[in-house]
MIKEKE-947993 format. One line per field, with one value per residue (C-alpha): residue number from 1; residue in one letter; x, y, z. Coordinates in steps of 0.02 Angstrom, whole numbers, plus 50000, padded with zeros to 5 digits. Example, Ala and Ser with C-alpha at 12.3 -4.5 7.8 and 13.67 -1.06 7.14 Angstrom:
BEGIN
num <- (1,2)
residu <- (A,S)
xx <- (50615,50684)
yy <- (49775,49947)
zz <- (50390,50357)
# end
This chain:
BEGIN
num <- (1,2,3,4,5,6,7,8,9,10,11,12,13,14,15,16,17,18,19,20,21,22,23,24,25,26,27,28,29,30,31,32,33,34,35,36,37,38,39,40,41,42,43,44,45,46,47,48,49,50,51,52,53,54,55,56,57,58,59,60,61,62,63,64,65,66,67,68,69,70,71,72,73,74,75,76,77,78,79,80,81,82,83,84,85,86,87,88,89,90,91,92,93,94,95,96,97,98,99,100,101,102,103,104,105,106,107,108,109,110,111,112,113,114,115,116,117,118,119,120,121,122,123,124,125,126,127,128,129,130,131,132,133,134,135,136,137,138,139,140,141,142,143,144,145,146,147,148,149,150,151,152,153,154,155,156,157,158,159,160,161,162,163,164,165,166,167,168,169,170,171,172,173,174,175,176,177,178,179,180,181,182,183,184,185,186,187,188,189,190,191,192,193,194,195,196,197,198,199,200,201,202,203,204,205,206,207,208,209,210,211,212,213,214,215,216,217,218,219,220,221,222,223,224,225,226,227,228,229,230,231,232,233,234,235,236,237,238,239,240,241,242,243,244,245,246,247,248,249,250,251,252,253,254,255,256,257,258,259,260,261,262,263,264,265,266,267,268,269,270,271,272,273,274,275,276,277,278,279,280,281,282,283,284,285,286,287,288,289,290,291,292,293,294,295,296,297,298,299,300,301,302,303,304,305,306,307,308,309,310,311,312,313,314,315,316,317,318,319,320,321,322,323,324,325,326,327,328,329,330,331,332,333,334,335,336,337,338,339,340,341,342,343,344,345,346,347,348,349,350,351,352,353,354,355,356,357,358,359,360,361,362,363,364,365,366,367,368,369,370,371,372,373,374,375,376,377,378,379,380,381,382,383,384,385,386,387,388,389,390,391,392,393,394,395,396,397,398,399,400,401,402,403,404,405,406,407,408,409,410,411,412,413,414,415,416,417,418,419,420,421,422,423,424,425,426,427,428,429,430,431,432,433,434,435,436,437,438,439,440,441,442,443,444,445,446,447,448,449,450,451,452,453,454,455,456,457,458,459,460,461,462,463,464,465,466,467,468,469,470,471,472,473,474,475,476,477,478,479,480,481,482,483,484,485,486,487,488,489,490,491,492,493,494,495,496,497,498,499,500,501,502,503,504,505,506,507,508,509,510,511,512,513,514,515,516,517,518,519,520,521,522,523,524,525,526,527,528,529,530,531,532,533,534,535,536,537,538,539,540,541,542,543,544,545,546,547,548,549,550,551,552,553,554,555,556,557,558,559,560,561,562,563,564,565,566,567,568,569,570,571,572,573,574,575,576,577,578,579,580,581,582,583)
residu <- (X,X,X,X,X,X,X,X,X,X,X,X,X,X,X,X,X,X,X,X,X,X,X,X,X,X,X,X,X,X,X,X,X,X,X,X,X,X,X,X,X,X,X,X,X,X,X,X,X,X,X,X,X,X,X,X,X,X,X,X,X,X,X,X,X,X,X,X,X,X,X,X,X,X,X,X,X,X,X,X,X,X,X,X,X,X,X,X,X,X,X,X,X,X,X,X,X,X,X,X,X,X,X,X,X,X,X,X,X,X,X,X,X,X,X,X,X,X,X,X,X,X,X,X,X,X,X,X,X,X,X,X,X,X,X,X,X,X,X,X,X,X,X,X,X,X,X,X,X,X,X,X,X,X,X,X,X,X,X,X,X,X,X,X,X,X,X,X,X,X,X,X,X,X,X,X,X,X,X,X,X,X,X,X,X,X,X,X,X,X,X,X,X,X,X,X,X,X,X,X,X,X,X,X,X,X,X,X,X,X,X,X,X,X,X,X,X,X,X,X,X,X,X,X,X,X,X,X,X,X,X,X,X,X,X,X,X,X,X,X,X,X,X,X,X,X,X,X,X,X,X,X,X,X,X,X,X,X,X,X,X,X,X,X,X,X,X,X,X,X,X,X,X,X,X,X,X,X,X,X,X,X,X,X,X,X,X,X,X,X,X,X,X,X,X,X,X,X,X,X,X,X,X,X,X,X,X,X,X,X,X,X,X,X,X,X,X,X,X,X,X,X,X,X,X,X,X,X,X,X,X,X,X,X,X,X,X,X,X,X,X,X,X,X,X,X,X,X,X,X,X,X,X,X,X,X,X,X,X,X,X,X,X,X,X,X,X,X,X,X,X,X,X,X,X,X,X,X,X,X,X,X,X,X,X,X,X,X,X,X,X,X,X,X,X,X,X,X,X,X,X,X,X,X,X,X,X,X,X,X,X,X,X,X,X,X,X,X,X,X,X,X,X,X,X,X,X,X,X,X,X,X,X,X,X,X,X,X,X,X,X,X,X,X,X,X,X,X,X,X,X,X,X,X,X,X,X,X,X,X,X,X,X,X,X,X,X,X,X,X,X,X,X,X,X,X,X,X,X,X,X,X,X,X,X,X,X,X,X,X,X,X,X,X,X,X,X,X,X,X,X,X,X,X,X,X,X,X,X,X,X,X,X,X,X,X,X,X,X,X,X,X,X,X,X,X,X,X,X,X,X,X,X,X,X,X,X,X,X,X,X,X,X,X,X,X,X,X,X,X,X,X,X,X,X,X,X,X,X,X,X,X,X,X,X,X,X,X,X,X,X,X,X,X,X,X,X,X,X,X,X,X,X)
xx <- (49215,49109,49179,49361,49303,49217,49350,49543,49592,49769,49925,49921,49781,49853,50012,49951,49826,49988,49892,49954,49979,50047,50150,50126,50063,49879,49914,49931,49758,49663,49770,49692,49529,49417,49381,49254,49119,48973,48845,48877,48812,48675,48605,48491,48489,48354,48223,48238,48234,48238,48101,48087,47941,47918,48106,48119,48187,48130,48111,47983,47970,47981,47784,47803,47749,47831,47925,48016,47947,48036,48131,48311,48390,48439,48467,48547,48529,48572,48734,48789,48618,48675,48627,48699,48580,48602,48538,48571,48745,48808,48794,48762,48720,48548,48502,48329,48230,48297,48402,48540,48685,48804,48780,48795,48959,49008,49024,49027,49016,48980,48920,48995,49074,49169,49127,49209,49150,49261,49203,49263,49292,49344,49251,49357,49289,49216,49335,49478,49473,49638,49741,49610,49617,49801,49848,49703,49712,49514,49469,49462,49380,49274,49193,49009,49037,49103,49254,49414,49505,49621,49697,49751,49689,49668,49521,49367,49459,49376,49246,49306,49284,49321,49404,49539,49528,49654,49755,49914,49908,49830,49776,49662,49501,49626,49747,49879,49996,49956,50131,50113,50198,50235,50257,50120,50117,49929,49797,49600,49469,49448,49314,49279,49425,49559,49619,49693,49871,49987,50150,50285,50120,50027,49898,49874,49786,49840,49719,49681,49864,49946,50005,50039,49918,49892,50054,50043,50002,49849,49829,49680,49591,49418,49343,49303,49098,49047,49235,49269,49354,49346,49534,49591,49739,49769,49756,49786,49638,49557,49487,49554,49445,49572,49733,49851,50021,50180,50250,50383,50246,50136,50293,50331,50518,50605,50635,50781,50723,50794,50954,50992,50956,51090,51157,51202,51229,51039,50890,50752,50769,50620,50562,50634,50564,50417,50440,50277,50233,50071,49968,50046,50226,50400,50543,50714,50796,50967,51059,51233,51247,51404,51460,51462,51613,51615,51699,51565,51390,51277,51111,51042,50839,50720,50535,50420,50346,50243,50129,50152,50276,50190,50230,50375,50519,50680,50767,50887,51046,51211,51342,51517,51602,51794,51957,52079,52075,52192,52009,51951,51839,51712,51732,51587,51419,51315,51142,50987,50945,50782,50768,50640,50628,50741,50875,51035,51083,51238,51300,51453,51576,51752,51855,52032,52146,52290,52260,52081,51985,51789,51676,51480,51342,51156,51032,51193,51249,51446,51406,51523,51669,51601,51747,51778,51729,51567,51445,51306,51180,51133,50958,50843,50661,50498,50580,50741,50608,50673,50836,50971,51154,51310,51488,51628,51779,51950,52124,52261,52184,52014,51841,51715,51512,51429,51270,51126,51081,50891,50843,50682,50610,50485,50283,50224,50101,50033,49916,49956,49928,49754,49751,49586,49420,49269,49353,49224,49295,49452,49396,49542,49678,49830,49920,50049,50247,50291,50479,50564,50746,50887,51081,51193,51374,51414,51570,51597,51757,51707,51666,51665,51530,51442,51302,51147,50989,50804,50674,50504,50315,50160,50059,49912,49805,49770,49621,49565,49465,49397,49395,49366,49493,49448,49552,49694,49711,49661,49599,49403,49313,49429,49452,49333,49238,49252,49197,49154,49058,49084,48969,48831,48686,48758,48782,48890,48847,48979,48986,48981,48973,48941,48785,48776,48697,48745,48844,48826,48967,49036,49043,48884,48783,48612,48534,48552,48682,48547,48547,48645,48697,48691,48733,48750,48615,48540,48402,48365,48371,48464,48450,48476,48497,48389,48351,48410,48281,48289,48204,48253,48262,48262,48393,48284,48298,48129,48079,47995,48007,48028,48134,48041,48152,48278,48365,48396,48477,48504,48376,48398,48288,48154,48145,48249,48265,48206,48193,48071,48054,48160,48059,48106,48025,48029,47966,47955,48016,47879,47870,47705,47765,47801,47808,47755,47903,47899,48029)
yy <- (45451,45579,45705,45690,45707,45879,45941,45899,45892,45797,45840,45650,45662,45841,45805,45641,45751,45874,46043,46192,46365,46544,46585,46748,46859,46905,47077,47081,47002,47171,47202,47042,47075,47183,47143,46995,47037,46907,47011,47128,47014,46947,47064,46941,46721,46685,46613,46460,46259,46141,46021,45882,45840,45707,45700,45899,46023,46185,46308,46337,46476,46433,46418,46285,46399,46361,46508,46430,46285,46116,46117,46067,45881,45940,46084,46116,46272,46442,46506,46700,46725,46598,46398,46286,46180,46057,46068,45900,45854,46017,46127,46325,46452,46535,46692,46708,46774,46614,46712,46605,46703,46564,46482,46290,46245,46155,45965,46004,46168,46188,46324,46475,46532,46692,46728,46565,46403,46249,46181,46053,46123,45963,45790,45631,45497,45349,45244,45350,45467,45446,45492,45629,45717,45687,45767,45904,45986,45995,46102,46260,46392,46492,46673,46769,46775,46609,46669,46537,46637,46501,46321,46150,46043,45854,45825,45952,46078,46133,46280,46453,46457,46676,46697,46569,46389,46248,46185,46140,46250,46405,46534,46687,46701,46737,46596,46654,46570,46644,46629,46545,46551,46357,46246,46127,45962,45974,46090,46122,46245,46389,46420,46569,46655,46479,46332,46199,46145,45984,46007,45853,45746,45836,45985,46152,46319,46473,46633,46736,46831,46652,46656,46512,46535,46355,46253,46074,45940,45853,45685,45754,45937,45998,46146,46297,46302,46431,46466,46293,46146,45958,45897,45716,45623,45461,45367,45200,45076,45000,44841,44690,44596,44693,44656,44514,44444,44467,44282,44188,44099,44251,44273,44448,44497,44656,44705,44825,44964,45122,45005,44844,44671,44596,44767,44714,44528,44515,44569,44510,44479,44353,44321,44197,44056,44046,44226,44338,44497,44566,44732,44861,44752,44789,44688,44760,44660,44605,44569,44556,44631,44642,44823,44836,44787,44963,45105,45270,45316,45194,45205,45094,45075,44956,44904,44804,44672,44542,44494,44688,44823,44895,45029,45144,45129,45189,45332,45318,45314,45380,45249,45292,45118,45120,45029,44959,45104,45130,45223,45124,44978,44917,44733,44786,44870,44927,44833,44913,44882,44868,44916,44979,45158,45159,45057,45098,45043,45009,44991,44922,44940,44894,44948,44890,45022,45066,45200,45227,45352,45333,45458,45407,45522,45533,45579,45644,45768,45713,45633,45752,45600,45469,45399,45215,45071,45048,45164,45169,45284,45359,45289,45328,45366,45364,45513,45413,45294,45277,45377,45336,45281,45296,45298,45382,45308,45409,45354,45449,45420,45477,45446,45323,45330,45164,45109,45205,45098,45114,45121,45073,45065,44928,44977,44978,44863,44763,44871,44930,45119,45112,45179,45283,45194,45190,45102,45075,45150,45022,44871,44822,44925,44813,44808,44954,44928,45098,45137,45181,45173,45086,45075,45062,45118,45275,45204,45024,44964,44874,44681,44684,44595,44724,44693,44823,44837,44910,44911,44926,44925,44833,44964,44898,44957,45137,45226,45411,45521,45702,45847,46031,46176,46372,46488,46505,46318,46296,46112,46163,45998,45834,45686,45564,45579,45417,45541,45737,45855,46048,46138,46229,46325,46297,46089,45966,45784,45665,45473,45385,45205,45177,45283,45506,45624,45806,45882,46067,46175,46120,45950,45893,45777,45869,45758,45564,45476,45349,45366,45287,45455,45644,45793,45964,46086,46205,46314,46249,46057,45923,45792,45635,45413,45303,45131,45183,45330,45519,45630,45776,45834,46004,46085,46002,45813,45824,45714,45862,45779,45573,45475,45421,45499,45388,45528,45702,45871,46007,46141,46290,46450,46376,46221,46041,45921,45731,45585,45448,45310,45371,45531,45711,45856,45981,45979,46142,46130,46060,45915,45970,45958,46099,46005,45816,45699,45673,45639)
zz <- (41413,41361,41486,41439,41259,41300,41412,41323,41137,41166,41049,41026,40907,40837,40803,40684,40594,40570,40580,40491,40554,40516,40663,40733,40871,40934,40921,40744,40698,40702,40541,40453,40480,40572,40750,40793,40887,40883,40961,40845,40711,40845,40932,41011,40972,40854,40930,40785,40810,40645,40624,40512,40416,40288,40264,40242,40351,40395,40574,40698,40802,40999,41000,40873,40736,40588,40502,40368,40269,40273,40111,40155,40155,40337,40453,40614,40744,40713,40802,40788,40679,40549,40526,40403,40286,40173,40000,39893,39957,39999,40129,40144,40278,40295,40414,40520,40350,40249,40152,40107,40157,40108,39953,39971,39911,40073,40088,40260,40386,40567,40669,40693,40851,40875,40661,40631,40570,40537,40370,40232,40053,39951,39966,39941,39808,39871,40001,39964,40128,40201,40067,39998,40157,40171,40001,39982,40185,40149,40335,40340,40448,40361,40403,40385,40209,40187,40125,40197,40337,40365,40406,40291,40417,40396,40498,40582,40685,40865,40874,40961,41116,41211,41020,41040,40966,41012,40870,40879,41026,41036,40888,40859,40757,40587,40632,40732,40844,41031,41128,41283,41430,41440,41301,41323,41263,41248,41277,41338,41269,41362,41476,41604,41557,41601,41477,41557,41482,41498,41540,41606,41597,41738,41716,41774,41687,41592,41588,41431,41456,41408,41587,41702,41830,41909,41891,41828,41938,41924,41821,41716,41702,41658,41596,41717,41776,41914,41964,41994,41872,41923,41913,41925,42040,42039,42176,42243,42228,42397,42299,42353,42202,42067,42165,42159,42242,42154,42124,42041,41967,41900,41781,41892,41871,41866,41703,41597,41502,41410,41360,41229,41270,41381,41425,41603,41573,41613,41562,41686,41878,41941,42110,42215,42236,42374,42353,42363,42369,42415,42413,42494,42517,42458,42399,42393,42223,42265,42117,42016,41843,41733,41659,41479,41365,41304,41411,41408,41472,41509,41578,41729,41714,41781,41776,41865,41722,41716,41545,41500,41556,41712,41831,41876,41801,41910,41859,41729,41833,41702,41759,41679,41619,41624,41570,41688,41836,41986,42062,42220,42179,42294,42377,42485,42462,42589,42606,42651,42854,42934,43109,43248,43294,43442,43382,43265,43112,43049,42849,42797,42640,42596,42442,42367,42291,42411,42539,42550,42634,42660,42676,42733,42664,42708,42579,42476,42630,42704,42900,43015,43089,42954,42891,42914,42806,42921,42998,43144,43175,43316,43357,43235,43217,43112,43034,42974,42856,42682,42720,42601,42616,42536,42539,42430,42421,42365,42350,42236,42089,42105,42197,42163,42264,42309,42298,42397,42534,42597,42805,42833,42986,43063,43080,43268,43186,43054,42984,42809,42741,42692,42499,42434,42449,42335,42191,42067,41908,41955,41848,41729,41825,41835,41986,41988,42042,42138,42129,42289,42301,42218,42242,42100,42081,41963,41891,41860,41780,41602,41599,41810,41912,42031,42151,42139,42245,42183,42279,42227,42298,42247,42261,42170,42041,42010,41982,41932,42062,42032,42132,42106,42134,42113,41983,42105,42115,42282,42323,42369,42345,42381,42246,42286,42133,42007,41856,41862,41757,41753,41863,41806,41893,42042,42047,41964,41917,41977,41983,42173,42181,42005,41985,41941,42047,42066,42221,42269,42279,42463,42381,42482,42369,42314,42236,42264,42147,42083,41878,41739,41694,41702,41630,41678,41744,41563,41607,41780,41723,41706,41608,41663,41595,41697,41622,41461,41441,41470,41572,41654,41880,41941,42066,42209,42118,42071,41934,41831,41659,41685,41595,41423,41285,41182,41155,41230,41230,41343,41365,41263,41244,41344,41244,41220,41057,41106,41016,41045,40914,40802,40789,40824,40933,41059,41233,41339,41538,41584,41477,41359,41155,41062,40920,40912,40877,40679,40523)
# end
């Protein structure tokens, strides 16, 4: 969407464009050049919007006086005092007074930001882009003079945004590496003084020190608006429509991964038969799997499957495979037990070996007087859900652990946990398999049969929901929210049931959720999709402008582009033209 576009730029799409940078530090960027300051070359915007007229472009004042003459192929708004134009097939800068600052030499330049502007400097021949832009690094940034400042990029870098630009991390206005306090794996634009960063797959936020000031957890991050940024979780989906049962049938089986083909002696564990598994349900997997020929590390790693690999995968358990052994070998695994809060529980393991002595562990800690081949709790409670099991077993040659072996205790009831509701943005989720516990031995003697347990959860499908947090990271507006915006003047537009409105900063909604679409709050509007047509509400959800435009932008120095039959113009904020839509 639109919103993830505007708020991420994902090493993903950096790393296969292969950006190119000088490392160094920030501090040293004062000796390249001399320090940007953009309102030092602006002491105030100009007051400038290109027009088109009979296929030329030229500037009108914000009266709708023009000011300069349409006489450019095309034109686009002035940034830091300077716009680009486009004279023939090239492209040049021009200030206020239409003094062409930058002689067109450009195939391609954007605005400038922070007295940069990414531009192209080499055009590839006719269906040949790939490899042109491949071989020739053709993006630059570019400064006032439209000198090249740096970069051999392969495709448009980002604007500046506060001085820094994200590229292959994070780099100053003359190219610089900026050190950073975690290595991200990708990274946000910075906004109000806080990028966000991925790190292990989750999100959090540096600040302009490079510092970790909001550690990684969230699914998804957005930009900072009025001291708050809408984050994403994922959450389980309350939509019975998207969910189905787990069957023998549907092809679902429990799958190997991270290890060759016939690793264990199998490769995919199915259902039994009559065997199903709904919503919500577990299944613990029972099964035998032979150790591999080959003495050494082998890793133990399963997945949910069914069509497509789905779902958790368990943790890559390091199982050591050995020759012929004198260690204990296990006869006797211990099998998860399901009983009611109240009762006990008792697990049960034998192991051949000569003398050996057992020792019963819970959740890894030794049980004080545990040490026969079974065990029995003492009764056990809510508490004592999903507790694990296990034994070690030790003669003169060595020790060997068993499998974990899961407690679970009975529900008072049938009711099932009830997962997040409003699950509109869930259509095309597949059902997700949860990981939850599994028992497997850490050494296994080569070519030996061992029984293993998994057990996993259909937890259904998953779906994204967006909440807001302030700079510390606190949690001040909860995930609920199928899609967010940044806020702006005070409101955010969000998507509830399929349709945007805007919510205030408690995370009441202020103005119904009833359009196709809307966008954030410029000069005391917002603009807004309704029937496939723009118009524009005020703070209160007033209609002031109704929806008539095909196209629309953001207010800006009292006045907003629209398009209307494939004609441009400008309407002030109350709707009257500034200049009628032509082209």
């Amino acid at each position: 969407m639109r919103r993830r576009e505007y708020v991420v730029v994902h090493y993903a799409v950096l790393l296969a464009v292969l950006l190119i940078f000088v490392a160094g530090t920030r501090g040293l960027a004062a000796q390249d050049e001399k320090k940007i300051d953009a309102n030092d070359q602006s002491k105030a915007a100009v007051m400038l919007f290109p027009i088109v007229k009979d296929g030329k472009w030229g500037y009108m004042d914000q009266a709708g006086k023009v000011v300069i003459s349409p006489q450019y192929d095309c034109a686009w708004d002035f940034s830091e005092g300077l716009a680009c134009v486009q004279v023939g097939l090239l492209r040049g800068y021009i200030d206020a007074k239409n003094t062409m600052v930058i002689k067109p030499w450009l195939p391609w330049g954007g605005k400038f930001c922070d007295g940069r502007a990414a531009a192209q400097t080499k055009a590839p021949p006719w269906g040949d882009n790939l490899m042109f832009y491949v071989q020739h690094q053709a993006w630059k940034y570019i400064n006032r003079e439209g000198k090249i400042v740096f970069g051999d990029f392969y495709t448009r870098p980002p604007d500046f945004r506060e001085g820094i630009s994200i590229v292959r991390g994070f780099v100053d206005v003359n190219g610089r590496a900026i050190p950073c306090d975690v290595k991200p794996e990708a990274v946000g634009p910075f906004s109000e003084g806080m990028a966000a960063v991925k790190k292990d797959g989750l999100w959090g936020y540096v600040d302009h020190s490079m510092k970790l000031v909001v550690e990684p957890k969230f699914a998804d991050a957005g930009m900072f608006g009025d001291g708050l940024a809408a984050v994403g979780a994922m959450l389980d989906a309350d939509d019975p429509a998207k969910t189905t049962t787990w069957t023998k049938a549907g092809k679902y089986s429990l799958g190997v991964r991270g290890a060759p083909e016939k690793t264990w002696g199998t490769n995919s564990i199915a259902l039994d038969d009559g065997d199903s598994l709904a919503l919500g349900g577990t299944k613990v997997f029972t099964f035998e799997v032979t150790a591999p020929a080959k003495e050494g590390r082998h890793n133990f790693q399963w997945q949910m499957q069914q069509a497509k690999g789905f779902g958790d995968t368990t943790p890559a358990v390091p199982v050591t495979v050995v020759g012929a052994t004198n260690l204990p070998l296990f006869t006797t695994q211990p099998k998860v037990v399901t009983v009611a809060a109240g009762a006990t529980a008792t697990f049960t393991a034998a192991a051949t070996g000569g003398t050996v002595a057992y020792q019963w562990k819970k959740n890894g800690a030794d049980i004080t007087g545990a040490t026969g081949e079974s065990y029995t709790t003492p009764a056990v409670t809510k508490a004592d859900n999903d507790c694990r099991f296990s034994v070690v077993a030790s003669n003169a040659a060595g020790r060997v652990r068993s499998v974990d072996a899961l407690l679970t205790i009975k529900p008072d009831g049938l009711a099932a946990e009830k997962p997040a509701t409003d699950a509109s943005a869930a259509a095309g989720q597949e059902n997700r398999a949860r990981f939850i516990a599994q028992g497997v031995p850490d050494v296994m003697v080569a070519g030996q049969t061992y029984q293993v347990s998994i057990m996993m959860k259909n937890a259904g499908p998953k779906v994204m929901k967006w909440g807001f947090i302030d700079k510390a990271g606190q949690p001040v507006i909860e995930p609920v929210f199928a899609d967010a915006w940044p806020f702006s003047g005070g409101l955010a537009s969000v998507l509830i049931n399929g349709k945007w409105g805007y919510i205030d900063k408690t995370g009441k909604e202020a103005i119904k959720a009833e359009y196709d679409y809307a966008w954030p709050f410029s000069e005391g509007l917002g603009r807004v999709l309704k029937g496939g047509k723009h118009g524009y509400v005020d703070a209160k959800g007033q209609m002031v402008i109704e929806p008539k435009y095909d196209v629309a932008w953001e207010f800006s120095r009292g006045l907003a582009r629209v398009e209307i039959d494939g004609k441009e113009g400008y309407i002030d904020g109350k709707g009257k033209y500034v200049w009628e839509p032509t082209k």
